[in-house]
C-alpha beads as a LAMMPS data file, in Angstrom:
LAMMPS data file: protein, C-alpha beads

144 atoms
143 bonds

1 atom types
1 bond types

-500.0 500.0 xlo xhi
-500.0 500.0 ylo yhi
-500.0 500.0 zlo zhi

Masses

1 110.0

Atoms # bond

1 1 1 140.152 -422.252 200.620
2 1 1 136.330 -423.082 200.221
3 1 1 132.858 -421.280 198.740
4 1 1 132.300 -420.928 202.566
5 1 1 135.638 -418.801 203.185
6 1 1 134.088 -416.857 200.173
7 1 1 130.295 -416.347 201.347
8 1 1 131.942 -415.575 204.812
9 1 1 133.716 -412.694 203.717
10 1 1 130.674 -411.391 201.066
11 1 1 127.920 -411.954 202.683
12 1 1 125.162 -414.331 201.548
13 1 1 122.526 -412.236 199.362
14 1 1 120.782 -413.109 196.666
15 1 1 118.438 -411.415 194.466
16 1 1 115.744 -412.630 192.714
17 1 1 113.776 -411.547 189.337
18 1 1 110.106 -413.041 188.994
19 1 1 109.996 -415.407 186.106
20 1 1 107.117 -412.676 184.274
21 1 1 109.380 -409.520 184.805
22 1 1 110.566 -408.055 181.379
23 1 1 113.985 -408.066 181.074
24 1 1 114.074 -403.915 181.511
25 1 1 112.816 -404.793 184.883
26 1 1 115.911 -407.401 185.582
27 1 1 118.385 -404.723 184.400
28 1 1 116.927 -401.937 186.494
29 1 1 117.547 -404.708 189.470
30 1 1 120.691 -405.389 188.007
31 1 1 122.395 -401.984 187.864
32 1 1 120.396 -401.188 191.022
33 1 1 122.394 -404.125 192.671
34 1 1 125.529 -403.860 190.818
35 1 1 125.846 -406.912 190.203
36 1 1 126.035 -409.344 187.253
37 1 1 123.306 -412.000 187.999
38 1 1 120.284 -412.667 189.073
39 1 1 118.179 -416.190 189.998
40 1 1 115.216 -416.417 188.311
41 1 1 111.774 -416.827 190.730
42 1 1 109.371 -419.113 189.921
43 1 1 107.431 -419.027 193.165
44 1 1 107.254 -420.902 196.090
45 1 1 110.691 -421.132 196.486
46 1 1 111.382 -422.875 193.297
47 1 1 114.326 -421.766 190.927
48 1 1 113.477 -421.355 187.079
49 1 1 116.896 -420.334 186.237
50 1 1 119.517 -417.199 186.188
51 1 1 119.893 -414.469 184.445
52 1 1 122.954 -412.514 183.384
53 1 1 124.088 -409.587 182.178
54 1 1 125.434 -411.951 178.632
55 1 1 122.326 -413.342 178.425
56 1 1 120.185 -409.698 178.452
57 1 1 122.646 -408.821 175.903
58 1 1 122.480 -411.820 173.514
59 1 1 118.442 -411.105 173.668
60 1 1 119.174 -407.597 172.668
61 1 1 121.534 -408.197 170.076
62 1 1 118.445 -411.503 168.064
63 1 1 115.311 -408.958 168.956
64 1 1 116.467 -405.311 169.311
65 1 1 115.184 -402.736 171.583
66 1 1 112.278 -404.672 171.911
67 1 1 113.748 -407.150 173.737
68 1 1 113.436 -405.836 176.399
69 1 1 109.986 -406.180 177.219
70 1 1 110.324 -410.269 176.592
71 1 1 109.881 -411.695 179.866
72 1 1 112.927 -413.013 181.782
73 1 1 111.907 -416.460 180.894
74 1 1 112.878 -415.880 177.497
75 1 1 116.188 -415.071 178.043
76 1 1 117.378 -416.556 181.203
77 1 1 119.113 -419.827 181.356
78 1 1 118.014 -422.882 182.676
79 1 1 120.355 -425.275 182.965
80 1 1 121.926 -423.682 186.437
81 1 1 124.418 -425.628 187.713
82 1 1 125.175 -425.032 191.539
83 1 1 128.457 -425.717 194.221
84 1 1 128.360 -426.196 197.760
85 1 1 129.738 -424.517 200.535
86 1 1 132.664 -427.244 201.126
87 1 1 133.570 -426.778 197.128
88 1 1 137.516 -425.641 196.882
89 1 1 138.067 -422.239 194.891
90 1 1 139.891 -423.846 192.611
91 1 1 137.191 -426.712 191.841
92 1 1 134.577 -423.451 190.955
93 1 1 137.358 -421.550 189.349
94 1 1 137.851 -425.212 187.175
95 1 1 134.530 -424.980 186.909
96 1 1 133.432 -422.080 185.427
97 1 1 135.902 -421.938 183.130
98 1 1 134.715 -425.184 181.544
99 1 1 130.943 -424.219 181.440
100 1 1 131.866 -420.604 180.647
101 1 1 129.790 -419.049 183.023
102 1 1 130.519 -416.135 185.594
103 1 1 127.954 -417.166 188.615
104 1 1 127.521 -419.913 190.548
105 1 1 124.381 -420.377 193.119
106 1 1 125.902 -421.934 196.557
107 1 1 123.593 -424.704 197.438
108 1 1 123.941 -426.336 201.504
109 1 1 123.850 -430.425 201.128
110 1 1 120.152 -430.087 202.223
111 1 1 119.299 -428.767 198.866
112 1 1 118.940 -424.719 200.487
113 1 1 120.070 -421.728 198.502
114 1 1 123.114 -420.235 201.081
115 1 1 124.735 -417.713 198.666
116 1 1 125.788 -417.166 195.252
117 1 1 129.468 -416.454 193.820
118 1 1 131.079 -414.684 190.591
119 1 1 134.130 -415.658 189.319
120 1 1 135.014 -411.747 190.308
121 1 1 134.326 -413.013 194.053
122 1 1 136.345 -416.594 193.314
123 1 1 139.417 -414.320 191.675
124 1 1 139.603 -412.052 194.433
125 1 1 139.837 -414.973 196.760
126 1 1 142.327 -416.389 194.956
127 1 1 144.702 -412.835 194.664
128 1 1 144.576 -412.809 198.751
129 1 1 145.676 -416.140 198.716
130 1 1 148.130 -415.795 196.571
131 1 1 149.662 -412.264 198.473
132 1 1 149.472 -414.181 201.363
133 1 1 151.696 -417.339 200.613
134 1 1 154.148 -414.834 199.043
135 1 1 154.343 -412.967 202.093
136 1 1 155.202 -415.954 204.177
137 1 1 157.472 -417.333 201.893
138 1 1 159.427 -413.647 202.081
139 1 1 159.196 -413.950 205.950
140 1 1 160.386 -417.547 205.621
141 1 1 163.587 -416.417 203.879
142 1 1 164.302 -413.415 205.640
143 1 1 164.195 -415.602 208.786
144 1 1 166.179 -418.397 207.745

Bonds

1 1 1 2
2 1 2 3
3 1 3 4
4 1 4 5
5 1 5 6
6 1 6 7
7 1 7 8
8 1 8 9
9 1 9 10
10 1 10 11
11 1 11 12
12 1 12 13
13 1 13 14
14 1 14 15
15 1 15 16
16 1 16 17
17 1 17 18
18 1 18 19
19 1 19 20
20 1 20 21
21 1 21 22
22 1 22 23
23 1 23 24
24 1 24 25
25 1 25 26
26 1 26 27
27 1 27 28
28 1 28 29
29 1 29 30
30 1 30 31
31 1 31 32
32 1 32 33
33 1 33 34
34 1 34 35
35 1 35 36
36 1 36 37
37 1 37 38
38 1 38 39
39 1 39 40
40 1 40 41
41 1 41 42
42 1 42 43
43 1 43 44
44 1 44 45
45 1 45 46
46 1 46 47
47 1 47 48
48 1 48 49
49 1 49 50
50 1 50 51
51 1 51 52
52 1 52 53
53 1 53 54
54 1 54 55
55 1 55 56
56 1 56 57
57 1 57 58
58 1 58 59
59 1 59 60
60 1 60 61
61 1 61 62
62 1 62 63
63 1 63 64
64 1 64 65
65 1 65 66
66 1 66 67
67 1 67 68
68 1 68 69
69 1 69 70
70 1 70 71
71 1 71 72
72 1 72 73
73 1 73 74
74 1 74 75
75 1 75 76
76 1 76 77
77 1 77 78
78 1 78 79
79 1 79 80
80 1 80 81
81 1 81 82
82 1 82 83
83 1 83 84
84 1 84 85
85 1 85 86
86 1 86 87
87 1 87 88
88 1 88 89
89 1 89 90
90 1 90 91
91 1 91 92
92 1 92 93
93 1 93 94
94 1 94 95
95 1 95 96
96 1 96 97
97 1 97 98
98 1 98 99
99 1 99 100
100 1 100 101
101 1 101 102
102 1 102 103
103 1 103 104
104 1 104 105
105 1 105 106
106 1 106 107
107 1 107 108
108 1 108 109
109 1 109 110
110 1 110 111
111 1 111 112
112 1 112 113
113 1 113 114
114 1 114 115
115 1 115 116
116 1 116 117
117 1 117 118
118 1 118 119
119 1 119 120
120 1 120 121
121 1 121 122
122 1 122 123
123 1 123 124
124 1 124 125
125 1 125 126
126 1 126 127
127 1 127 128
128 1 128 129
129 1 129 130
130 1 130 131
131 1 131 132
132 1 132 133
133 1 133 134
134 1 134 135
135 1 135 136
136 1 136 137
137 1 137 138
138 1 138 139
139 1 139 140
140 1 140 141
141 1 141 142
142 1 142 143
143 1 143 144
């Protein structure tokens, strides 16, 4: 089972917060979206980071209310780390759990952006699999 089994069934949107926007603006797009994540826009193409739901909250809980008028730059994170399309679930699953992060950009091996997934998508994933090999292994008995 790959990232591409997973951006198959999801779908392959992305949204996008402009590196200025205040962090009220990213959770607006956030709940808007319901979802958990967003990549951060630098222009031109160019990824400045992500932001997530944690890291809105860790800016609320060191500045307040106020925090959210910082910009999204202030809060995101930048050291994004990315899979590819051919990545097994269990390699992101692996993965995530080490870096202790919830979503992973999908990057094709020509460097484009194709997707992004949450461990929510990757667990999912895994569940079906899992229902699946139990069901043939219940046929497999029956039958034998």
């Amino acid at each position: 089972m790959t990232v591409r089994a997973i951006l198959e069934q999801k779908g392959s949107s992305v949204f996008t917060v402009k590196i200025d926007a205040d962090l009220e603006t990213a959770a607006k797009l956030l709940s808007q979206h319901r979802i958990g994540a967003l990549l951060v826009d630098e222009g031109k193409g160019k990824y400045a980071g992500i932001l997530s739901e944690r890291d809105i909250v860790r800016a609320c809980a060191n500045h307040g209310v106020q925090a959210l008028q910082l910009p999204v730059s202030k809060a995101m994170t930048t050291k994004v780390l990315h899979c590819s399309p051919q990545d097994t679930v269990h390699y992101v699953m692996e993965m995530m759990t080490r870096h202790r992060f919830r979503h992973l950009p999908v990057v094709s091996d020509t460097g484009d952006l194709v997707g992004i997934i949450s461990i929510g998508d990757v667990v999912k994933r895994r569940i079906e699999q899992a229902e699946q090999e139990t069901a043939e292994i219940i046929q497999y008995i029956a039958t034998a």
